[in-house]
N, C-alpha and C positions, 0 to 999 in steps of 0.2 A: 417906285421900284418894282421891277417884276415880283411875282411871287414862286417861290421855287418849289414843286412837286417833288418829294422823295420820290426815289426809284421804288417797283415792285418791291424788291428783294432786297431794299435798305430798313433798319432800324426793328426793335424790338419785335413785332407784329411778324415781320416776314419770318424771323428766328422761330415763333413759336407753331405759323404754317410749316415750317420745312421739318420740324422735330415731328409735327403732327403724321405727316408724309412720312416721314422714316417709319414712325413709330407702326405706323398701317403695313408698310412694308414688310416690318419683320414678324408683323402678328401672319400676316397671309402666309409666308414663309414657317412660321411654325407648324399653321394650319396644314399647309401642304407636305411639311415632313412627317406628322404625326398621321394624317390619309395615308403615306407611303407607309410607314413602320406597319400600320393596321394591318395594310393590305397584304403586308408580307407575313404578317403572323398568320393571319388566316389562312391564305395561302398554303401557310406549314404546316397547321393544324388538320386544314382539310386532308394533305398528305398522310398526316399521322394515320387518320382516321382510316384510308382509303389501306392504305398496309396494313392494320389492324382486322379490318375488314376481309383482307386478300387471307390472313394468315388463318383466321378464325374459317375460315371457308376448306383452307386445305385443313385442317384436324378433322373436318367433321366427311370429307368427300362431296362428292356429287348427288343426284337424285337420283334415288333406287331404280336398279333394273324393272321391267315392268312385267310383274306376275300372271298377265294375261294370256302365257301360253302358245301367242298367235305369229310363232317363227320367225321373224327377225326383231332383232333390237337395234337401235342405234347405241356403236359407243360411247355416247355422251350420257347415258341413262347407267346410272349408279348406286350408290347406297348411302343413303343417312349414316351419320357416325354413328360407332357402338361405342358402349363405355368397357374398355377393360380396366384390368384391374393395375393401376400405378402404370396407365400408360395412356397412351395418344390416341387411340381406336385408331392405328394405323401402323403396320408393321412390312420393312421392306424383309422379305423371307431371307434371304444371305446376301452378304454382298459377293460382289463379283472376286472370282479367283484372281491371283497376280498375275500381273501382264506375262509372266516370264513363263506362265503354266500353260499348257496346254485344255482348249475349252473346245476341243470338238470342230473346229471350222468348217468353211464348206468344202476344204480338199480332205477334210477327213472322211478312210474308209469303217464301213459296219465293224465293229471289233465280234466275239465270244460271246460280250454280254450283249449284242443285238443296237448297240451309239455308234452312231454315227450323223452322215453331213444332215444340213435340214436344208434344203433352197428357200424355205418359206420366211424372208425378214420382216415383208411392211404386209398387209393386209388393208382393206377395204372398210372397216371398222365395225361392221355389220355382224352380227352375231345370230344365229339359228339354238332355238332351244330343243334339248334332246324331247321327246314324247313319250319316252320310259318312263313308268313308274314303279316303286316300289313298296311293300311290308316296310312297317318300323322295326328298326334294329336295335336292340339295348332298352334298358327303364329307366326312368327318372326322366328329368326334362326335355322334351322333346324337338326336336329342332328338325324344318320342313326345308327342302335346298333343294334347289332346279340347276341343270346342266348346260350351259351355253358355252356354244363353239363359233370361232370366228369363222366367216366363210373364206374358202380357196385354202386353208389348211391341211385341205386333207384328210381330216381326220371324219369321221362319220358320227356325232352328236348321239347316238344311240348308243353306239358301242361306249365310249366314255366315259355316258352316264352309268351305264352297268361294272365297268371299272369301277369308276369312282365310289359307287355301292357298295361294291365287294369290299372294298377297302374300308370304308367307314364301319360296317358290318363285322368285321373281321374280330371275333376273341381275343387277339392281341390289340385291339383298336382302342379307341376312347369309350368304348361302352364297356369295358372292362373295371371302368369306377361305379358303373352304378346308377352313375349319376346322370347319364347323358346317353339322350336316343336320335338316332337320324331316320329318314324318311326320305325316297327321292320321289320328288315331283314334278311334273310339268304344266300346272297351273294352279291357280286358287294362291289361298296365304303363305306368305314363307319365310323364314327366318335369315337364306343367304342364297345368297348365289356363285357357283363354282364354273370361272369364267376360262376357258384357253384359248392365248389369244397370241398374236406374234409379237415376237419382241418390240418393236416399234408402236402399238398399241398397248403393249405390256406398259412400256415407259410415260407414256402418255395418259394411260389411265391412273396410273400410281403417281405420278409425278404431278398429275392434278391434286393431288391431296401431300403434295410435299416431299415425294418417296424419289430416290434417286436409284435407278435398276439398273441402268446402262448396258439394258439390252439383255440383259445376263440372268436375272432374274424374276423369283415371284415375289407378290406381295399380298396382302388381307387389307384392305382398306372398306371402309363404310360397310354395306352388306355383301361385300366381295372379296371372293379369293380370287384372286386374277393368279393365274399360271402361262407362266411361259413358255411359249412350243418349244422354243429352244430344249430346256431341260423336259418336256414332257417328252420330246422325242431322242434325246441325246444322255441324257443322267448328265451325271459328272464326275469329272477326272481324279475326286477326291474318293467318290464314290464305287467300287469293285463292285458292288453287288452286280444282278439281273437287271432290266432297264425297269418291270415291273415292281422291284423291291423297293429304286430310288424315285418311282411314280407315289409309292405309298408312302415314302417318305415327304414328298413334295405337299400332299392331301394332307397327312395326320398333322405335319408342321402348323402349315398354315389353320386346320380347322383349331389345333391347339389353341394357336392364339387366340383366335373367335370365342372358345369356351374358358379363355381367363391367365392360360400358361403363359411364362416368358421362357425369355431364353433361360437355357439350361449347358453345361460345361460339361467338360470328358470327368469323371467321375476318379478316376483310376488307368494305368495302362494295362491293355488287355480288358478292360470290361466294353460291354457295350453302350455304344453311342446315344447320351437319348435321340428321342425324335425331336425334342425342343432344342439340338444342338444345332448351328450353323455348319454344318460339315461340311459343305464347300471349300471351306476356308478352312480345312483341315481336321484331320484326325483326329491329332495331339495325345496318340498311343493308344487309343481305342479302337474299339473294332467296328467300324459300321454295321448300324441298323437303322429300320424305316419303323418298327413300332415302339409305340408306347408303354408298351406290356407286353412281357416275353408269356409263354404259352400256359404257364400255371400263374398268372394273373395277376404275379408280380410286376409292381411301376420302375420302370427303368429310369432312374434319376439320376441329374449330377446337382456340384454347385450352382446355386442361381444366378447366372448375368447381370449385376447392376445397370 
C-alpha cells in the first residue's frame, strides 16, 4: 500500500511552526511601536528643551553693544542681562496708548510744545556712537554709558549725547540719592548703553528679549535703553509738558529701572507723577512730571506696581 505524507501544514509540528511565526510577528511589532513611541518622546523633549532655551535667551537679551568707540554698530550687538531687583532684567517702558487716543501720526502738525509728525519708521539698523564725553555727575556708584544713534534719524549723535547728560546730571535726577553717579563716554568700559533708534528697530531689539513695544515705545533690556524716535521726537499725548521735560522723562524712566526701581503709581490727585510711573497710559489725577526728585531733593514717590 502506498505510503501517505502528511501535508506541510497538517498535524501538531505545523501548529507549533505557525504559533512560532505569530509569535515573532507580534514581538517585531511591539518592537516597532515601542521605536515609534521613543521617537516621539524625544522628539518632544528636544522641543521642550529648544523653548526653554529660546525663552532663557530672551530674559537675559543679546550680546552687548561693543564699547570700542569705532562708529557704527550692528543692531544685533546688545547687552548681557542685568539682574534687577524682583524682576526680568527687562522692562518694556509703557505700553502703547489706546487705539482711540491720539499718538502723534504722520499727519500730525508741530503743536506749542514743539510734537509733532516724525517720517522716520524703519531704519537701517546701524547705529553711530556719539564722541562726547563727559565729568561724572553725582557720588556713590558710578555708572559709565555711551550714546548711540541709529543712522538716517536725523538726529546728530553729539547733540544727544549732551541732552542725555544734562539729564542724568540734573539735581532733580538720580544722583539726588547719593547713591548713584553717571559718566558719559564714548569708549573704554561701560555699564549701559543709551540707544535711539526707530520704531521698527525699537520693536526688534526689545522684542528680541520678549518685550512687545508696537512701535510705540521704549524699553531697557540687557545693557540697553533702547528709546524710541517716535516719543524722542514726538512726547505724548498724555504728556503736556515741553518735548524736553517728556525726553527726561523718557531717560530717568528707563535709567530708573537699570538702577533697581519699578514701577510706581499716581500717588494722590494733584500731586506729582513719579518718573517711575507709566504715564502714557495716563495721569490718573496727577500732574506730570519727568523727575525723580523735585528741587529740594525730595523723592517723588507713589504706590508700587505689583
Amino acid at each position: 500500500m502506498p505510503r501517505t505524507t502528511p501535508s506541510p501544514d497538517a498535524g501538531p509540528g505545523a501548529d507549533g511552526i505557525r504559533s512560532r511565526r505569530t509569535a515573532r510577528r507580534a514581538s517585531r511589532r511591539r518592537t516597532r511601536h515601542r521605536r515609534r513611541v521613543y521617537l516621539l518622546c524625544a522628539l518632544a523633549a528636544a522641543g521642550s528643551l529648544g523653548a526653554a532655551a529660546l525663552l532663557a535667551g530672551g530674559s537675559d537679551g543679546a550680546d552687548r553693544a561693543s564699547a570700542a568707540g569705532n562708529g557704527a554698530t550692528s543692531s544685533a550687538s546688545a547687552g548681557k542681562g542685568r539682574t534687577q531687583a524682583a524682576d526680568t532684567g527687562r522692562h518694556a517702558d509703557d505700553r502703547p496708548a489706546p487705539s482711540g487716543k491720539a499718538t502723534g501720526g504722520a499727519g500730525a502738525t508741530p503743536g506749542a510744545s514743539g510734537k509733532g509728525s516724525d517720517p522716520h519708521k524703519t531704519g537701517n539698523g546701524v547705529f553711530h556712537t556719539a564722541h562726547a564725553t563727559g565729568k561724572q555727575a553725582g557720588t556713590g556708584t558710578l555708572r559709565r554709558y555711551e550714546v548711540q544713534v541709529e543712522e538716517g534719524t536725523g538726529i546728530a549723535p553729539d547733540e544727544a549725547a549732551r541732552e542725555i547728560e544734562g539729564i542724568l546730571a540734573d539735581r532733580r535726577g538720580w544722583t539726588a540719592d547719593g547713591h548713584d553717579a553717571f559718566q558719559l563716554v564714548s569708549q573704554g568700559p561701560l555699564d549701559f548703553v543709551v540707544r535711539i533708534a526707530t520704531p521698527d528697530t525699537v520693536d526688534r531689539l526689545c522684542g528680541a528679549a520678549g518685550l512687545h513695544t508696537h512701535g510705540e515705545v521704549n524699553c531697557d533690556v540687557g545693557s540697553q535703553v533702547i528709546v524710541n524716535l517716535k516719543r524722542w521726537n514726538q512726547g505724548s499725548p498724555e504728556f503736556p509738558g515741553p518735548l524736553h521735560e517728556y525726553r527726561a522723562l523718557i531717560v530717568n524712566h528707563e535709567v530708573g529701572h537699570r538702577i533697581g526701581h519699578g514701577h510706581e503709581a499716581c500717588p494722590g490727585p494733584g500731586r506729582p507723577a513719579p518718573a517711575m510711573m507709566q504715564q502714557i497710559d495716563g495721569l490718573h489725577g496727577c500732574v506730570a512730571n519727568a523727575w525723580p526728585y523735585d528741587a529740594k531733593g525730595r523723592y517723588l514717590s507713589g504706590p508700587a506696581v505689583p
